[in-house]
C-alpha positions as CSV (number, residue, x, y, z in Angstrom):
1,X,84.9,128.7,133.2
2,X,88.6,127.3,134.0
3,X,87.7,123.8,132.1
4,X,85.9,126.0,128.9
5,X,89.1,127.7,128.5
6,X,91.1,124.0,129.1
7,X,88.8,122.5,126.2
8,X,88.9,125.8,123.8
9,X,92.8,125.4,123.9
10,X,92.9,121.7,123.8
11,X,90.9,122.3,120.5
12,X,93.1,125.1,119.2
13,X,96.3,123.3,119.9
14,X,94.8,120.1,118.3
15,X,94.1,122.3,115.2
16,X,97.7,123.2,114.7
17,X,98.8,119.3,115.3
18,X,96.6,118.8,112.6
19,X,97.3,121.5,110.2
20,X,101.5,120.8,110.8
21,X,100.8,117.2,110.4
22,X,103.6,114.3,110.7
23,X,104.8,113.9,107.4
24,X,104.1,110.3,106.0
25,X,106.9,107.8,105.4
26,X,106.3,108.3,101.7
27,X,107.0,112.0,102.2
28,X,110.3,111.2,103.8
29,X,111.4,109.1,101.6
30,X,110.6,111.8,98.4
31,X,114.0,112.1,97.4
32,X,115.6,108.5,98.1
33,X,112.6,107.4,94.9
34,X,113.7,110.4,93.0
35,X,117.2,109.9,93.3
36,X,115.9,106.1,92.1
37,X,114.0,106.8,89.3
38,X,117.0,108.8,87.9
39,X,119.4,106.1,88.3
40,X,121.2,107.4,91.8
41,X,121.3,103.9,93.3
42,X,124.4,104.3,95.3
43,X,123.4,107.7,96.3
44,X,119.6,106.2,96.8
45,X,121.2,103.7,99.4
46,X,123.1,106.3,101.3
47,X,119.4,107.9,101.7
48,X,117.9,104.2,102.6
49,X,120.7,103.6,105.3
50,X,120.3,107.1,107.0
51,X,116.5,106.9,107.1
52,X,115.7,103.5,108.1
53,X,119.0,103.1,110.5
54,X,116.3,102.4,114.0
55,X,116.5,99.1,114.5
56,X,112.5,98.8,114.0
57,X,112.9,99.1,110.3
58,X,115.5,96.7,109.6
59,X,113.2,94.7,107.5
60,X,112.1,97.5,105.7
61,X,115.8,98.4,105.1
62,X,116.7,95.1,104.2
63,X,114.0,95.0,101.1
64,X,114.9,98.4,99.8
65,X,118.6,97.9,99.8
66,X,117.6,94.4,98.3
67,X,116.1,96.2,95.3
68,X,118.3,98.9,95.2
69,X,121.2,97.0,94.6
70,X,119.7,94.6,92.0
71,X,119.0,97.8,90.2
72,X,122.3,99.0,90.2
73,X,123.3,95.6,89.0
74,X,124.9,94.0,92.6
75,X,123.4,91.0,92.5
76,X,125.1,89.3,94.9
77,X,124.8,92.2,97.3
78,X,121.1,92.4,96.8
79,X,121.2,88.9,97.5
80,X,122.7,89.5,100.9
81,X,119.7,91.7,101.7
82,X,116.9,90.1,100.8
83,X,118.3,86.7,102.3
84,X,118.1,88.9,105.7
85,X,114.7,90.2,105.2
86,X,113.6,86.8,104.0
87,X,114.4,85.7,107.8
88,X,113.3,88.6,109.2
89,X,109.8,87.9,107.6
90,X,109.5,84.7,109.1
91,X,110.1,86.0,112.4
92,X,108.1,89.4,112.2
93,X,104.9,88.1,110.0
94,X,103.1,87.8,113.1
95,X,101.9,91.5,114.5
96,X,102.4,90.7,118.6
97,X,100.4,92.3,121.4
98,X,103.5,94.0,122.4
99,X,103.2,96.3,119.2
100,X,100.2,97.6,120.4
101,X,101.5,98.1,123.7
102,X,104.1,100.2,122.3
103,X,101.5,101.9,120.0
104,X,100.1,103.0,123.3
105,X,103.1,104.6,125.1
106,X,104.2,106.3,121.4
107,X,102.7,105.5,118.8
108,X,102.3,103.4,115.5
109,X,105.6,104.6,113.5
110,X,107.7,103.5,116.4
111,X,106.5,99.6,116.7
112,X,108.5,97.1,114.4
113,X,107.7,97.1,110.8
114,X,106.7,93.5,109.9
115,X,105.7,93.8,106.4
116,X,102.8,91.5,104.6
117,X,102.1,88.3,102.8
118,X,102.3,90.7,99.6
119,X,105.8,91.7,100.3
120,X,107.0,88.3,101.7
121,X,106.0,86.7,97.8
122,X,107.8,89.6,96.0
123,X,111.3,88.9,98.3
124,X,111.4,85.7,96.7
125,X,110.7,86.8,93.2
126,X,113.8,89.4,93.6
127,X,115.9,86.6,94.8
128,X,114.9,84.9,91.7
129,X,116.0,87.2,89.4
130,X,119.2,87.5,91.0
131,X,120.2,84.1,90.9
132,X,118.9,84.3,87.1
133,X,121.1,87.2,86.6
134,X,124.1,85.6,88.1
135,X,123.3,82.3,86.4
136,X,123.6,84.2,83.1
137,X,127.0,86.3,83.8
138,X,129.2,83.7,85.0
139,X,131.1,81.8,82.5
140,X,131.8,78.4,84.7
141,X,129.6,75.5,83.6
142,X,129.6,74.3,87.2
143,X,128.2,78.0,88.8
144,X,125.7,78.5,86.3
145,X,124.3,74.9,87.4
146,X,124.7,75.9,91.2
147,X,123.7,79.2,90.9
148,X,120.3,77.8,88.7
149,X,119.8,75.2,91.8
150,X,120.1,77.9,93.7
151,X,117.2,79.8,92.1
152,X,115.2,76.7,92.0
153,X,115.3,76.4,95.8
154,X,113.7,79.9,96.0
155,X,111.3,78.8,93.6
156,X,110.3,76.0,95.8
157,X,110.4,77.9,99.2
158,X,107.7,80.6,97.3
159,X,105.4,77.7,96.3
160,X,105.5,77.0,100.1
161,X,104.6,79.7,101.3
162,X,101.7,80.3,98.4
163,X,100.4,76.8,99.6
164,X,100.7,77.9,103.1
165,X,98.4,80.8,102.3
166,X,96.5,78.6,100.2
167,X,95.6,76.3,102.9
168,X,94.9,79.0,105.3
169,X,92.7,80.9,103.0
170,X,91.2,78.6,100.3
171,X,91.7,78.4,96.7
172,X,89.7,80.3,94.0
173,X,87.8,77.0,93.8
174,X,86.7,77.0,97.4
175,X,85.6,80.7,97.2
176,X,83.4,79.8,94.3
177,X,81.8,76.7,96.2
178,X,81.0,79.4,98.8
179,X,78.8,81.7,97.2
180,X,76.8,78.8,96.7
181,X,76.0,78.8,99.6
182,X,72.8,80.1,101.7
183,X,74.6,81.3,104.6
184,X,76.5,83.5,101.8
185,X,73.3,85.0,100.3
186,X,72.1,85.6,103.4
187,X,75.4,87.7,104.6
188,X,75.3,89.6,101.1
189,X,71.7,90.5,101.7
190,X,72.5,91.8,104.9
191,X,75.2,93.7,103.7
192,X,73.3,94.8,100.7
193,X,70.7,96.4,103.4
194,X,73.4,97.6,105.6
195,X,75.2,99.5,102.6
196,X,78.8,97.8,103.0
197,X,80.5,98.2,99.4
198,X,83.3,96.2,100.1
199,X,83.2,92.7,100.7
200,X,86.5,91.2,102.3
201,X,86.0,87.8,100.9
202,X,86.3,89.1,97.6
203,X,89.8,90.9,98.0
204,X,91.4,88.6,100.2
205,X,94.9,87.2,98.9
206,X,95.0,83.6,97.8
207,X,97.8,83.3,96.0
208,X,99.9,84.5,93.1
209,X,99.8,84.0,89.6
210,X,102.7,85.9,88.3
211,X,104.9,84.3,90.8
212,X,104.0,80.7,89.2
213,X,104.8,82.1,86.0
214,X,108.2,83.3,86.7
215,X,108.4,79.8,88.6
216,X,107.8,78.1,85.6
217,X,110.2,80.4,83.3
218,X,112.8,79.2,85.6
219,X,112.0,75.3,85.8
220,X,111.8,75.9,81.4
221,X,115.4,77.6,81.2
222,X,116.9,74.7,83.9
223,X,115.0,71.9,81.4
224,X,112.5,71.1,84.0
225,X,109.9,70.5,81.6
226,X,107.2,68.5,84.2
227,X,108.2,71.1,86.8
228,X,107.2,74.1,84.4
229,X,104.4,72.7,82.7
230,X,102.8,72.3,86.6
231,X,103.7,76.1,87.5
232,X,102.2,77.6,83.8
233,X,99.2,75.5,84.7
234,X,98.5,76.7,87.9
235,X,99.3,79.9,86.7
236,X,96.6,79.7,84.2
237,X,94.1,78.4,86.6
238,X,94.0,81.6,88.9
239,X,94.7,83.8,86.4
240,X,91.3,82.2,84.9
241,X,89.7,81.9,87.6
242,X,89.6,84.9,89.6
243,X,93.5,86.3,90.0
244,X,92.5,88.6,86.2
245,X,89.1,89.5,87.4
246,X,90.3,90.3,91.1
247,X,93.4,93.1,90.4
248,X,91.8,93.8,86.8
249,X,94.7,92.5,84.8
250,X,95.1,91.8,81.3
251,X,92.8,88.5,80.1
252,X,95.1,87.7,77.7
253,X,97.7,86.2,80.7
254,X,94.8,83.3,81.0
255,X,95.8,82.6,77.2
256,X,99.5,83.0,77.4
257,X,99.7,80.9,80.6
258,X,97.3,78.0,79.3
259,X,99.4,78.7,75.5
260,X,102.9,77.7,77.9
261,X,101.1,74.9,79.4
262,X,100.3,73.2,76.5
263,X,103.8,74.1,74.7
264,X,105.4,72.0,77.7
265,X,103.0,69.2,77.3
266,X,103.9,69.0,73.3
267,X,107.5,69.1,74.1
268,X,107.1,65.7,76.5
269,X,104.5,64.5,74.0
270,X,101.9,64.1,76.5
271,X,98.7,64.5,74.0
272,X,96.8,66.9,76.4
273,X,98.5,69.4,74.9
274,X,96.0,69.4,71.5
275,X,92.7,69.3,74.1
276,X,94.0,72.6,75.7
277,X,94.9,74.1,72.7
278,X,91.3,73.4,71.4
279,X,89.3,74.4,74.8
280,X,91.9,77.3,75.8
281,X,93.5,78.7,73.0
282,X,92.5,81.2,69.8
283,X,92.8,80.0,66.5
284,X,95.7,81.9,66.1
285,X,97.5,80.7,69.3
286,X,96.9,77.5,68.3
287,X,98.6,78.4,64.7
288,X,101.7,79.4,66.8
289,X,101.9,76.1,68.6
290,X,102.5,74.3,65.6
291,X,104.8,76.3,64.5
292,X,108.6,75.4,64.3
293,X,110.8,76.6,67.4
294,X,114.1,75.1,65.5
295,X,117.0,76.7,66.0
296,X,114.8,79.5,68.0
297,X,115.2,80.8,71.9
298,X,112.8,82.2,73.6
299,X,113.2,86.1,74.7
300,X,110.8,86.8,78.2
301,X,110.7,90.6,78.5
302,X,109.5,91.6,82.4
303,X,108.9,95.3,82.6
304,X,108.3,96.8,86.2
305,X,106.3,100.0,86.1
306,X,107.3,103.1,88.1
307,X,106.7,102.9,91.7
308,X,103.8,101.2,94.3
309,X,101.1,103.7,95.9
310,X,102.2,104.9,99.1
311,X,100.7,104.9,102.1
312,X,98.8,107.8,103.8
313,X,97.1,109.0,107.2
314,X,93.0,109.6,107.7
315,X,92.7,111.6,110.9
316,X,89.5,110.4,113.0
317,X,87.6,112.6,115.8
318,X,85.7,110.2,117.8
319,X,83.1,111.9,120.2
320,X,79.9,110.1,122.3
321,X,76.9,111.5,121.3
322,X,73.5,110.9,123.1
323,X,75.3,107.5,124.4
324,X,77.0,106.7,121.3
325,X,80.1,106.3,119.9
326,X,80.6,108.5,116.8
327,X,83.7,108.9,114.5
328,X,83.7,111.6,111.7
329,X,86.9,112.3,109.3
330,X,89.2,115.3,109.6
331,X,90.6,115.9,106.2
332,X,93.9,117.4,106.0
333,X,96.0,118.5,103.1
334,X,95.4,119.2,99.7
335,X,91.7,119.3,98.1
336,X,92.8,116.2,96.1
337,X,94.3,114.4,98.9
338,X,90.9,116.0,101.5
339,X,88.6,113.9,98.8
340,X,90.5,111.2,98.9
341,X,90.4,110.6,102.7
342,X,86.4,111.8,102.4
343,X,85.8,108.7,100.0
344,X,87.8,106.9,102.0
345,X,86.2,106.8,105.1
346,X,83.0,107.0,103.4
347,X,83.6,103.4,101.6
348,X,85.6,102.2,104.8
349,X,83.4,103.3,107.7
350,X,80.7,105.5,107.0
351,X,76.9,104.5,108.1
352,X,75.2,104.2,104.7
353,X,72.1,101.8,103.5
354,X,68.6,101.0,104.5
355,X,69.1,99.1,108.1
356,X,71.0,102.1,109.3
357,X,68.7,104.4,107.6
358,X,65.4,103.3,109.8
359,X,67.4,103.6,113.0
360,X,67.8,107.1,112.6
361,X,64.2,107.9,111.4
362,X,63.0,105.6,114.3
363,X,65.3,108.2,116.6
364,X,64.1,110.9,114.4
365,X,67.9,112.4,113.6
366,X,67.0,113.8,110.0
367,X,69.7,115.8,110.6
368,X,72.5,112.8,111.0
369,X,70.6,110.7,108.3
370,X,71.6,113.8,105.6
371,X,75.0,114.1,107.0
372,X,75.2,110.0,107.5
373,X,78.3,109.8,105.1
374,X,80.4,111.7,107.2
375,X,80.2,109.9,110.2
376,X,80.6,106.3,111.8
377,X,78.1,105.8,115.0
378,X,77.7,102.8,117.5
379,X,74.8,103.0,120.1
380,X,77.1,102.1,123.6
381,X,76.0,99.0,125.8
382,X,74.8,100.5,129.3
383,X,78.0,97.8,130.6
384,X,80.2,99.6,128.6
385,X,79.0,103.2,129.4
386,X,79.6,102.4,132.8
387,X,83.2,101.3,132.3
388,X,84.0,104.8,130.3
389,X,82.4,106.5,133.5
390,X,84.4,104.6,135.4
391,X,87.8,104.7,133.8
392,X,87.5,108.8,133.7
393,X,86.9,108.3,129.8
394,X,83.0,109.2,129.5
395,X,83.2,112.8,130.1
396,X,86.3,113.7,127.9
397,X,84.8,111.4,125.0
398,X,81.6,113.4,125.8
399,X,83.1,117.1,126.1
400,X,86.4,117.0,123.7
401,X,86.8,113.9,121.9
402,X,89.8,112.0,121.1
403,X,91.7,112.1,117.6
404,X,92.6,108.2,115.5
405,X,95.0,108.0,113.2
406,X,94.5,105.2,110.6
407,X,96.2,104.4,107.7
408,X,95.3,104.4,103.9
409,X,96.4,104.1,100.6
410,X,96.4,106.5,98.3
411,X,95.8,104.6,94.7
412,X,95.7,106.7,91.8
413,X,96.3,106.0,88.3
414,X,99.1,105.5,86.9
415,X,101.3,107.9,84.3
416,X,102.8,105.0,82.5
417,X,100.6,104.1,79.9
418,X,100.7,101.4,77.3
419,X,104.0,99.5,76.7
420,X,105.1,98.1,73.2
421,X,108.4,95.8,72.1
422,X,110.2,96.7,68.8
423,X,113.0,94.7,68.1
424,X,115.6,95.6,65.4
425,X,113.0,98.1,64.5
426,X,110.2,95.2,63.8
427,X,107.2,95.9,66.3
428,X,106.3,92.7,68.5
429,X,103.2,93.9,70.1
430,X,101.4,95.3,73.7
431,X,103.4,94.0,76.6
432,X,100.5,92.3,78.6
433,X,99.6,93.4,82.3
434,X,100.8,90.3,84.3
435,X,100.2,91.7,88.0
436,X,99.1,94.9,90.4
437,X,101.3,95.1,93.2
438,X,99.4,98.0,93.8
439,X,96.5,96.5,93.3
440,X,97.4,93.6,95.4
441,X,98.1,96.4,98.3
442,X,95.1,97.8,97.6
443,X,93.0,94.9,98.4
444,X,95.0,94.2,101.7
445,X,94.1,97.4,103.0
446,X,90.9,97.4,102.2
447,X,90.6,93.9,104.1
448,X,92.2,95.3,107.2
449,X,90.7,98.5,107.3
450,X,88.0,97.6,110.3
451,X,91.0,96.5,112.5
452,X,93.0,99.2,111.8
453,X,90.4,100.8,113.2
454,X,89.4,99.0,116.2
455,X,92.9,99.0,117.5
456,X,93.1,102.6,117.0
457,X,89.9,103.3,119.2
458,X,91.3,100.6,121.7
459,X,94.8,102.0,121.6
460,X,94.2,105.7,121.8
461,X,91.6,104.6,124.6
462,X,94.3,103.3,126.5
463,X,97.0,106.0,126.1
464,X,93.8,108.8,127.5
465,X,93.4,106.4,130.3
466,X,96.7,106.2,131.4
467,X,97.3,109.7,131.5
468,X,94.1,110.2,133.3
469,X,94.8,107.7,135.9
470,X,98.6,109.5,136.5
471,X,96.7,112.3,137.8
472,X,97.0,114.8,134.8
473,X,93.6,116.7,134.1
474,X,91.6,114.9,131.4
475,X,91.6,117.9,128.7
476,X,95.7,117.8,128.9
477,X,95.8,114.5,128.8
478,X,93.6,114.6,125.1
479,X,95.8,117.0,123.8
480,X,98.8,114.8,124.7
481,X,97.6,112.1,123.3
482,X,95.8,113.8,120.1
483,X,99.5,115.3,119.7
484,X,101.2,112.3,119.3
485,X,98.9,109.5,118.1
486,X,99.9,108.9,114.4
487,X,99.1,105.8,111.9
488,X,101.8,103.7,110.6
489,X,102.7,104.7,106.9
490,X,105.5,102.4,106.0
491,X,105.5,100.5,103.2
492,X,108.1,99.1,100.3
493,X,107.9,102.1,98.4
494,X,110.7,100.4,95.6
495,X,108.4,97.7,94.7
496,X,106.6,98.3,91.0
497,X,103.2,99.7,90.8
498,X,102.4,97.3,88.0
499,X,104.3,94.2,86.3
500,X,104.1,93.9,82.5
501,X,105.3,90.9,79.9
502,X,105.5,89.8,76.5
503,X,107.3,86.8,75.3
504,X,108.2,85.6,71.6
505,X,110.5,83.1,69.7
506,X,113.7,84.2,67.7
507,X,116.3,83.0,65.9
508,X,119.4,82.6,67.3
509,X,121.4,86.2,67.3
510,X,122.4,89.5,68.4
511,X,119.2,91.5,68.6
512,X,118.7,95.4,69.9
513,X,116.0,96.0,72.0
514,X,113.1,98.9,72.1
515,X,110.9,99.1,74.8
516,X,108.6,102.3,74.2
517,X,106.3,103.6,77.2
518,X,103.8,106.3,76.5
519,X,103.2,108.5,79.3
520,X,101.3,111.9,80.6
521,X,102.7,114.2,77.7
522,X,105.5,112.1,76.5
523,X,107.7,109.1,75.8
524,X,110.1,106.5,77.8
525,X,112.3,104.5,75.3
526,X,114.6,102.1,76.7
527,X,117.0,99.8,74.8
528,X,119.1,97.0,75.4
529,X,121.1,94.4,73.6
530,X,120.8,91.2,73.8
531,X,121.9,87.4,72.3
532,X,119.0,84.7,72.2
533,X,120.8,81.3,72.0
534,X,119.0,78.2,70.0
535,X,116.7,76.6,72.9
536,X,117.8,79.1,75.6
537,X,115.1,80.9,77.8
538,X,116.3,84.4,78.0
539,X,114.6,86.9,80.2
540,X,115.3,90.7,80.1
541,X,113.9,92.7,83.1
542,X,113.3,96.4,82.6
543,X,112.4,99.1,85.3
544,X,110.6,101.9,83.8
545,X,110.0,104.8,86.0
546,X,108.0,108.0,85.0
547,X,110.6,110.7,84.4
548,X,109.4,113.3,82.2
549,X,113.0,114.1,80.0
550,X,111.1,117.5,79.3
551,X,111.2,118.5,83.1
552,X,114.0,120.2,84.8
553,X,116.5,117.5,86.3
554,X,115.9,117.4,90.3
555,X,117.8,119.5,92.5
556,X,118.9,116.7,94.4
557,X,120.0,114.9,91.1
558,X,122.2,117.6,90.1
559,X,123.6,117.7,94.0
560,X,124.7,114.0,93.3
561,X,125.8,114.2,90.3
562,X,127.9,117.4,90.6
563,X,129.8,115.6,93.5
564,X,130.3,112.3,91.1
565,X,131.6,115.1,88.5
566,X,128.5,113.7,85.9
567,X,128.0,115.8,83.3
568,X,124.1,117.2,83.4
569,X,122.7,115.7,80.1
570,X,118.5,117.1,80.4
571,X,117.7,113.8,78.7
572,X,119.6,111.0,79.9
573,X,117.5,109.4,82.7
574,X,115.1,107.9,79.5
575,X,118.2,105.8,79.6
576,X,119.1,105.6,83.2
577,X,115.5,103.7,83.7
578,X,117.0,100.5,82.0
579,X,117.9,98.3,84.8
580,X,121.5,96.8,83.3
581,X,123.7,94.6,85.4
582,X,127.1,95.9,86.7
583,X,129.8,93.1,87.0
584,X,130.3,91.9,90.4
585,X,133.4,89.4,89.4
């Protein structure tokens, strides 16, 4: 009777855990992105330094500052930061044993964050555009060169580390060759019959097109005409063949990339350039490679879209069940955000498909077979059974359960719609969906999702028997680990959901700029002005984040801006959005 009323308030008391919830990293950083979208940088950092001050998010610090600062126009300060986290990616990129370890006596949020092979591609793109940015304000002959040597360095240490990944992962190329093969037909025909819906291979990061295009719009404006011509080709390649299909981007990057290549090829007079343009290119991109760039430079617009998904928490209950191991969701939160976690676990971990079907007929659980996509089982090994007996674990998994924590992403569509380019009034077209950060996120998660998982079970495992072994009664010690088990939701939240880009030749002048965003119910415009020099290469990057101008401004807006003595103006943060550079001379 004593251990009934142990369990019923180890049960109740896990219910309020649940229902209170630890509020994801996203959450707490809900102000520091709304203070960013309105143009608050300086009062954004202040939020980044107090909330990331523990020594285990310096990384993650060192990134957002990074951004931060390149959005407020301190470029050399932004430079400062991202050269730390740079290092500090090389050194964290590894996830040790020891982070596990401390997963077990806390839990996830406290072990180091170490970031991804996503985020370590997209320092070295913001370095680039720094050094471009410095490159182009300095008046010195001699600082423009350094600081464009500079920039070609970090060009080169990001092809590095895209052929490291290359080598460890294989090409687009080598993942074609594969599903050639029978051992590959074989493992989608089990899976087929198994019911997986997501096939790692498939998502798995190779490398990145957009960075090899940016690479080459830097080798163009230094002159480095071989140099570019080899980073818009590869570009083109795995933009062609998989990178567009893989993060559903725009097709037309395949054409732009292969239109570049062949435009450095004609410029060295290397007569490949006409075989491209025939096998690659439309009629009417081939028109435009004939025609005459005299006495033209070429604008690069860049537009970064709003704000990456953020990361969330699916709480687990894992139980054993007629010896074995089963693992059902525990939705909290909102009815949107309960059916996202549902179809998450369902596509992540659910038993669905035929093989899975026939063993529960065979044990005739018609019951579990209509209920199947709400729950994860795993018959036990007798070896293993007798371990849990042993280690005190078998009749608490049996009686109570223990809770997982596990992280996901919560990927939703964005509010920015299409994105057009007038200049001096004259529209220039569609901007041209170059890259999904989000996407890219997306697909890393879903590749790590079955670890995530495992570690939890083997973690939270761990943590039970501990406390079991100290002498503690078995039901307190699930509650105490139920009550502070938690998944690790930190991410770079400042990186852009989405990259955009449009290019086009001008004649040398003083042109106004008019980039026009539609989103849910109304419209961004942005506008800048710039001067296109004959044979320059000039890019103009724009951050457009969704702020509705229709919407009251935020409370904690008006609380910085008060204290700056701004005047409130309802519909000034359409402007704010424009990243523009502040001197740092």
């Amino acid at each position: 009777m004593f251990k009934e009323k142990i369990a019923r308030a180890v049960l109740t008391c896990f219910a309020l855990v649940l229902v209170s919830g630890c509020a994801s990293h996203s959450n707490k950083m809900e102000e520091t992105k709304t203070l960013m979208r309105y143009g608050e940088y300086a009062a954004a950092a202040d939020e980044i330094n107090l909330l990331l001050e523990a020594e285990r998010n310096q990384l993650l610090k060192e990134v957002e500052l990074g951004v931060v600062n390149q959005l407020k126009g301190n470029y050399r300060v932004s430079l400062k930061h991202l050269d730390t986290a740079d290092k500090l990616a090389d050194e964290l990129y590894t996830v040790s044993f020891g982070d596990l370890a401390v997963r077990a006596s806390a839990n996830a949020s406290l072990t180091t964050y170490r970031g991804n092979i996503i985020e370590r591609v997209y320092i070295n793109y913001f370095k680039m555009l720094n050094y471009f940015y410095l490159a182009e304000a300095t008046t010195s002959r001699q600082e423009t060169q350094t600081l464009l040597d500079s920039a070609r360095i970090e060009a080169r240490r990001a092809i590095l580390l895209l052929d490291e990944n290359v080598f460890k992962v294989g090409d687009y190329e080598i993942a074609k060759e594969e599903k050639k093969s029978l051992l590959y037909k074989f493992q989608q025909i089990y899976a087929e019959l198994n019911g997986e819906v997501i096939n790692p291979k498939e998502l798995i990061f190779r490398d990145n097109a957009f960075s090899h295009y940016v690479i080459a719009t830097l080798f163009e404006k230094m002159g480095e005409i071989d140099s570019a011509r080899v980073s818009y080709e590869r570009a083109a390649k795995l933009y062609e063949q998989g990178y567009v299909k893989q993060y559903s981007l725009s097709t037309d990057m395949v054409s732009q990339a292969w239109f570049d290549t062949a435009r450095m090829l004609k410029a060295k007079g290397d007569r490949r350039w006409s075989r491209i343009a025939t096998n690659k290119l439309s009629p009417a991109k081939r028109q435009e490679l004939n025609l005459s760039t005299k006495g033209k430079g070429q604008l690069v617009i860049v537009q970064e879209v709003d704000m990456i998904a953020p990361r969330g928490e699916l709480n687990l209950w894992t139980t054993i069940e007629d010896n074995k191991l089963v693992v059902r969701p525990v939705p909290i939160g909102t009815p949107k955000e309960k059916a996202y976690q549902l179809a998450w676990f369902y596509y992540m971990y659910a038993d669905k498909g035929l093989l899975n079907a026939v063993e529960k007929i065979r044990a005739k659980d018609y019951v579990s077979l209509l209920n199947s996509n709400h729950e994860k089982t795993t018959s036990i090994p007798k070896a293993l059974n007798s371990t849990l007996e042993s280690l005190g674990l078998l009749q608490v998994m049996s009686s109570i359960g223990i809770r997982l924590s596990v992280p996901l992403l919560y990927y939703e569509d964005l509010s920015i719609g299409k994105s057009r380019l007038e200049i001096d009034g004259e529209s220039k077209g569609d901007l041209i969906l170059a890259d999904s950060i989000s996407g890219l996120a997306m697909a890393q998660h879903l590749v790590g999702a079955g670890s995530e998982l495992n570690n939890a079970m083997a973690v939270e495992a761990l943590r039970l028997t501990l406390c079991i072994q100290a002498g503690a009664p078995a039901q307190i010690c699930a509650l105490a680990a139920g009550a502070s088990t938690s998944a690790d939701t930190r991410s770079w939240l400042s990186l852009p959901y989405e990259i955009r880009t449009l290019r086009t030749n001008l004649p040398a002048g003083d042109y106004q700029l008019k980039l026009i965003s539609d989103a849910d119910g109304f419209q961004l415009e942005q506008i800048e002005e710039v001067k296109i020099k004959a044979g320059e290469v000039r890019l103009v990057r724009m951050r457009t984040f969704a702020v509705d101008p229709n919407q009251p401004i935020p409370k904690i807006v008006e609380k910085v801006r008060s204290k700056n003595k701004v005047e409130l103006v309802k519909n000034e943060q359409t402007i704010d959005v424009t990243s523009k550079g502040e001197s740092n001379e």
